[in-house]
N, C-alpha and C positions, 0 to 999 in steps of 0.2 A: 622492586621487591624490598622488604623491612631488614638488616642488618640480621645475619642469624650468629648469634652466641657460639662463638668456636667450640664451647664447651659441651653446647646441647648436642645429646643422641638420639637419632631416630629409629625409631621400630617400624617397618615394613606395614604397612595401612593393614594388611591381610593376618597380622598379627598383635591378639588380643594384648593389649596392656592389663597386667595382673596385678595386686597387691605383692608387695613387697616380702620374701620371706620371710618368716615368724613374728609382722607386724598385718593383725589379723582385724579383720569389721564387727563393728558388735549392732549387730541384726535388730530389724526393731523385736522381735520374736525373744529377745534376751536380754533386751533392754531392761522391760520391767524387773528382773530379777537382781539386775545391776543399783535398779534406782532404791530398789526394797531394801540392798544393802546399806547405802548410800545415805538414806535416810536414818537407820538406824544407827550408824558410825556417826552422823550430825548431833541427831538428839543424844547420844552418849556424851560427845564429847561438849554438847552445853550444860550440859547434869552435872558434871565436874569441873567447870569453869576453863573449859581451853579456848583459846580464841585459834581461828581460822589463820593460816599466813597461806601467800600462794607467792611463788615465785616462776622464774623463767623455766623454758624447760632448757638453753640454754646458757650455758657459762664460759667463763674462761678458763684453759685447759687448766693453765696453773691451780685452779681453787681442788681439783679432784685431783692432779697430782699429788700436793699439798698434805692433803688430807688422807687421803685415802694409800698414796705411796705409791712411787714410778715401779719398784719390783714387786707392785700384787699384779695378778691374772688382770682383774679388771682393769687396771690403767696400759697393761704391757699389752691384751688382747683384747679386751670385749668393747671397747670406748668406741662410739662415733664421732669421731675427730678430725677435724677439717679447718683447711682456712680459708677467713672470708676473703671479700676484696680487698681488703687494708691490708691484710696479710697477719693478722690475729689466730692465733689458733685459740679455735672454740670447741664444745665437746655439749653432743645431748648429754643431759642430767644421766649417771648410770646411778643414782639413791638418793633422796633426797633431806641426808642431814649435812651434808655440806653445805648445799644452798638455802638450807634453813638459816645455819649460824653466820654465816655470809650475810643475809638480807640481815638480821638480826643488829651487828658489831655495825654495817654501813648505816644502819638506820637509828643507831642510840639506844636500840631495846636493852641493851645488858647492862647499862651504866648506872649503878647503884639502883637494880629491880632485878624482881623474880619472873620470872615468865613460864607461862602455861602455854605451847604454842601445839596446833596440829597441820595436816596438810595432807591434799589427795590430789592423785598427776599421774601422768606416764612418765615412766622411768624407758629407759633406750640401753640395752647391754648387747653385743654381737656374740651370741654362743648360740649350741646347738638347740633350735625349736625343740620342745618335748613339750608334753601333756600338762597343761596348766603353768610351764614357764613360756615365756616368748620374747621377741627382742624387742618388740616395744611392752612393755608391761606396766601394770599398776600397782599403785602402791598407798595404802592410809601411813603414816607415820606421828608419831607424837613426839616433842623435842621440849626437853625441860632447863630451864637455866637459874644457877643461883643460889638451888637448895646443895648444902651435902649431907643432910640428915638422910638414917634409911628409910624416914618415913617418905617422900617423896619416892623412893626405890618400890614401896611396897603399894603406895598409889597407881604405879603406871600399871603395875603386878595387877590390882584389882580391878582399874579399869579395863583392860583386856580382857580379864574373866570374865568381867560383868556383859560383854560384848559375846561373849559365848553364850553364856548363860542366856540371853538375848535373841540368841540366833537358834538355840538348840544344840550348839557342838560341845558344850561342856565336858559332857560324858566321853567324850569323842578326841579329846585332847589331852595331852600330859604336858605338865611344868618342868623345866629340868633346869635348874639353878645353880652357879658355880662363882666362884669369888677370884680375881685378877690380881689381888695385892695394889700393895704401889707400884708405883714404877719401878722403885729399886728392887723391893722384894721379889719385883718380876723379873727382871735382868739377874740376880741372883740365882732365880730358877730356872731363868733361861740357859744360864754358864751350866748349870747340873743337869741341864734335858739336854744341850748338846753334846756334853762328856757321854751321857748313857747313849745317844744315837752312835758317836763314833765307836763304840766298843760293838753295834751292831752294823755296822755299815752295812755289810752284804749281804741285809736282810731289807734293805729301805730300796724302795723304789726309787724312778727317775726323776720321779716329781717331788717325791721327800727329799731326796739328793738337793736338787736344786733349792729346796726352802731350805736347808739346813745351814748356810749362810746368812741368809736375808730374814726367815720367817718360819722357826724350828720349830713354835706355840702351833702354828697352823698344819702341822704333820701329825699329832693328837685327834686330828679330825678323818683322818684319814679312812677309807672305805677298804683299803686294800686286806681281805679274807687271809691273805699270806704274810701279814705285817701283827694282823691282831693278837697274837700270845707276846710279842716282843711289845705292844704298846699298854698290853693288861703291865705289863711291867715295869713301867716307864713312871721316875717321880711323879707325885701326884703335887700341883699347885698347891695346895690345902692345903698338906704338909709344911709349906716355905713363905703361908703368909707373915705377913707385921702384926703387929698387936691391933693398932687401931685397926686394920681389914676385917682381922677377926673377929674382934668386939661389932662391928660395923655390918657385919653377915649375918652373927647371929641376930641382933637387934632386928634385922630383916625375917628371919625364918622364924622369930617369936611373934612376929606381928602375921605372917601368915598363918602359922597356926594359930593366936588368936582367931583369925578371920575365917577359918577354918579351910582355906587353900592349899589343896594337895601339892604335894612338890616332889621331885628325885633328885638326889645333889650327884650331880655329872662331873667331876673329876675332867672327864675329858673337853669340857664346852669352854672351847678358849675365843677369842678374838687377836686375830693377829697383831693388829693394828697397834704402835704405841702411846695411841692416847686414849685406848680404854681403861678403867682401873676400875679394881672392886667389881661391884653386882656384872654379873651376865646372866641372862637367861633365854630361851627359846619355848617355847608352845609347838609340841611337835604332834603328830597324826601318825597311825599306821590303817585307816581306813582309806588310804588309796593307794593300796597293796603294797610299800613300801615305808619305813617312816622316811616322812618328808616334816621339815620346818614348816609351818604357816605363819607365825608371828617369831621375830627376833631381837631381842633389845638389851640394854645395859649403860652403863655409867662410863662415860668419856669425857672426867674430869683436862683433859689434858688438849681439848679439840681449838678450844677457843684461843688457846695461848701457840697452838700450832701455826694457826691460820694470822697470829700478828695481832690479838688481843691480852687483854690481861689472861691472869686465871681465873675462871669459871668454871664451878661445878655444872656438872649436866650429866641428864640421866634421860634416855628415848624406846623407845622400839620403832618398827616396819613391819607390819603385815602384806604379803601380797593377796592381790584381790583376786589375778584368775584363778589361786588355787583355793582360795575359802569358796569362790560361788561354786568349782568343780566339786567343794567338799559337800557343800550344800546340796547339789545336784542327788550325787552318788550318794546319800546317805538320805535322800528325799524327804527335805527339810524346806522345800518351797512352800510358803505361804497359801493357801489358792489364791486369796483375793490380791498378788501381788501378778496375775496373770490375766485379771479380770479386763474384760472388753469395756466399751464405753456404755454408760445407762441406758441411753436411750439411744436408736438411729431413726433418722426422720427422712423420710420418703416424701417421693413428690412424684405426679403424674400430669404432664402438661404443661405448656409453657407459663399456662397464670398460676399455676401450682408450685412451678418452681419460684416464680421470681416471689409469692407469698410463704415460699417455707423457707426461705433465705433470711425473710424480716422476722418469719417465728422460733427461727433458730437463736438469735439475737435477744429475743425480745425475753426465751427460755433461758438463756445465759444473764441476762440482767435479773433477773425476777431471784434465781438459783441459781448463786456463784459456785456450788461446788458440784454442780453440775456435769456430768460429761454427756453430751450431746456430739453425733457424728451426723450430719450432712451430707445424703446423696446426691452424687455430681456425676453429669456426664449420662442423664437418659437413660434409658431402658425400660421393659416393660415390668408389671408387675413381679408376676414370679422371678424374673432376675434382680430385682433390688429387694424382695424378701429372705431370697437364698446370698445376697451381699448384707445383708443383715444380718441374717444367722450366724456368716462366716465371720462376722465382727466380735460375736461374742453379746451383744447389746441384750439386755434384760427385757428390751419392749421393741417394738417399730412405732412409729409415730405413722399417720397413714394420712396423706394430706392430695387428694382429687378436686379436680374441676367440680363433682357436687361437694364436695367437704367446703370448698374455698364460698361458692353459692349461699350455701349453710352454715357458714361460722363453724366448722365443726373441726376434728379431727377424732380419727381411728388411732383405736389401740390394740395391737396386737401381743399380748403374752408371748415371748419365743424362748423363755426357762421356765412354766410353771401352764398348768394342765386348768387355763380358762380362756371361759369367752370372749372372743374380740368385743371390745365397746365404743359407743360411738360418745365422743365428750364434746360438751360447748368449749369454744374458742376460750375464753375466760377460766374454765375450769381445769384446764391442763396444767398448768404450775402447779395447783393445788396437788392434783394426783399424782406429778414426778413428785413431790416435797413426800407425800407418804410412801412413797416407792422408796425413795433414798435413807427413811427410816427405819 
């Protein structure tokens, strides 16, 4: 017998192997709706000149410690972290602007250039499955380097819009914008936000307790119904920017209104993290009963030089994907023709039927490359490969028998539209898919 791996476990033959909690299958049934997305985040992002990066989905622990910080939630709990056989600790990607700026600095991109860069992947975080988050999940993300004009700040702004607009959730979505300062500016207001929490201690919960050391900007965010009159009162950033911030935001919010992009300035929309500065913003929804974020981004001047580079301005967002198609879904914004069947299915009866609708499938796919043609396989009689037709979705049947094969011919059968079956020469079938497809 073959060496078994100490480490392999086995499940009892008599017991189903399942997918992994809250890393879920995307059905062919959902596919299209995935691809329909997918296509239009592509053409968006060549309209505006971003190039494509793809990176691993994993890295080395240090790059997301690094970055992202040993005392946030996601490094301390949600990481999938392991080591290999070398004894490396690696970690799936939990977002992927670490591993943007990573491939970026290793590969020369930043070295006196600007870059436009985007990226789409599964992201891996360990928290509780809910409705449109999951622990394996998706994510489009855009990652800018190089600029620190606010026009770049207000580019990533309108490309996202234009992606609603796009989509149909415009109306459906709010902007809510907020300025970081500098770094200093922001330690400055971090000493006067944790002065004002110690004067309320015993109003903060367990979880703002524990951030009020490490990460007191991120208690601002807080959900807790029992905290909110104490944090309606809580210094506002705004209040304790630098001048250039200032000057720097509104240059921002004069070019959205120019553009005429609605916005709410959120006082409360922080990023904990210290290498964000200046612009933040989120794209939030309350069309899936609660408001949830769909899109999140802002300015992390400070990332590159974190991670062992010079200073680089940089300005990104992340969208995740299961929660725009569930927004899509619920707010019934599919496409039809992003659900459509194949154009045509082509039937066969017979053994010399078959082995001639094999060549005229081919022969339909050369003629007419944009073609979708599906091929009945696997026998059966008439009425069961018309009712596999039907259930395909397909616009016609192609109808190909022993006398059709005799006859050069094939059948057409209408299966969306109220006409007569026709019988067509061999020869003349492209011609009539090509007007079908028009």
């Amino acid at each position: 017998m073959p060496a078994r791996d100490s480490a392999s476990q086995e499940l009892p033959l008599s017991k189903k192997i399942q997918a992994i909690r809250g890393m879920n299958d995307l059905l062919p049934e959902q596919s299209p709706l995935w691809q329909y997305f997918e296509h239009q985040v592509e053409a968006l992002m060549q309209r505006y000149g971003y190039r494509e990066i793809r990176t691993p989905i994993l890295e080395q622990t240090a790059l997301f410690a690094r970055s992202i910080g040993e005392v946030t939630d996601i490094v301390e709990k949600e990481m999938y972290t392991f080591e290999d056989r070398n004894g490396d600790s690696l970690t799936l990607r939990p977002e992927g602007t670490a591993a943007c700026v990573r491939a970026a600095m290793e590969h020369g991109l930043l070295h006196n250039q600007t870059q436009r860069l985007w990226y789409q992947g599964p992201m891996f975080r360990h928290e509780r499955p809910q409705k449109g988050r999951y622990r394996q999940f998706h994510q489009v993300g855009v990652e800018t380097f190089g600029m620190e004009g606010p026009d770049i700040d207000a580019e990533v702004i309108l490309l996202s819009a234009r992606l609603w607009k796009q989509l149909g959730l415009y109306e459906h979505v709010t902007l809510e914008l907020n300025s970081l300062g500098s770094l200093e500016a922001r330690q400055a207001y971090r000493d006067t936000l944790v002065a004002y929490f110690e004067q309320h201690r015993d109003v903060l919960d367990e979880d703002s307790l524990r951030r009020l050391s490490s990460n007191p900007l991120r208690i601002l965010d807080s959900k807790n119904a029992d905290m909110a009159e104490m944090l309606a009162g809580a210094p506002q950033l705004l209040d304790h920017l630098d001048a250039e911030s200032r000057e720097h935001f509104e240059q921002l919010t004069s070019r959205l209104d120019a553009a005429g992009i609605a916005y709410r300035i959120n006082p409360r929309l922080v990023r904990g993290l210290d290498y964000y500065s200046r612009t933040v913003f989120e794209w939030t929804t309350t069309a899936l009963g609660s408001q949830g974020t769909v899109c999140a981004g802002g300015r992390y001047d400070g990332l590159v030089e974190q991670l062992g580079g010079k200073p680089i301005p940089a300005v990104g967002f992340a969208m995740g994907v299961e929660r725009l198609i569930l927004l899509l879904e619920t707010l019934d914004l599919i496409p039809a023709d992003s659900q459509r069947g194949p154009d045509a299915y082509l039937l066969a009866m017979g053994e010399r039927a078959e082995r001639e609708a094999l060549l005229l499938g081919e022969t339909l796919r050369d003629a007419l490359p944009t073609l979708s043609l599906q091929l009945h396989c696997g026998g059966g009689g008439f009425k069961s490969q018309i009712k596999k037709a039907d259930r395909s979705g397909a616009r016609v049947a192609l109808i190909l028998g022993e006398d059709e094969v005799d006859q050069g011919t094939v059948g057409v059968k209408f299966l969306r539209e109220e006409r007569e079956q026709e019988t067509l020469a061999r020869n003349d079938i492209s011609k009539a898919l090509a007007d079908l497809l028009t």
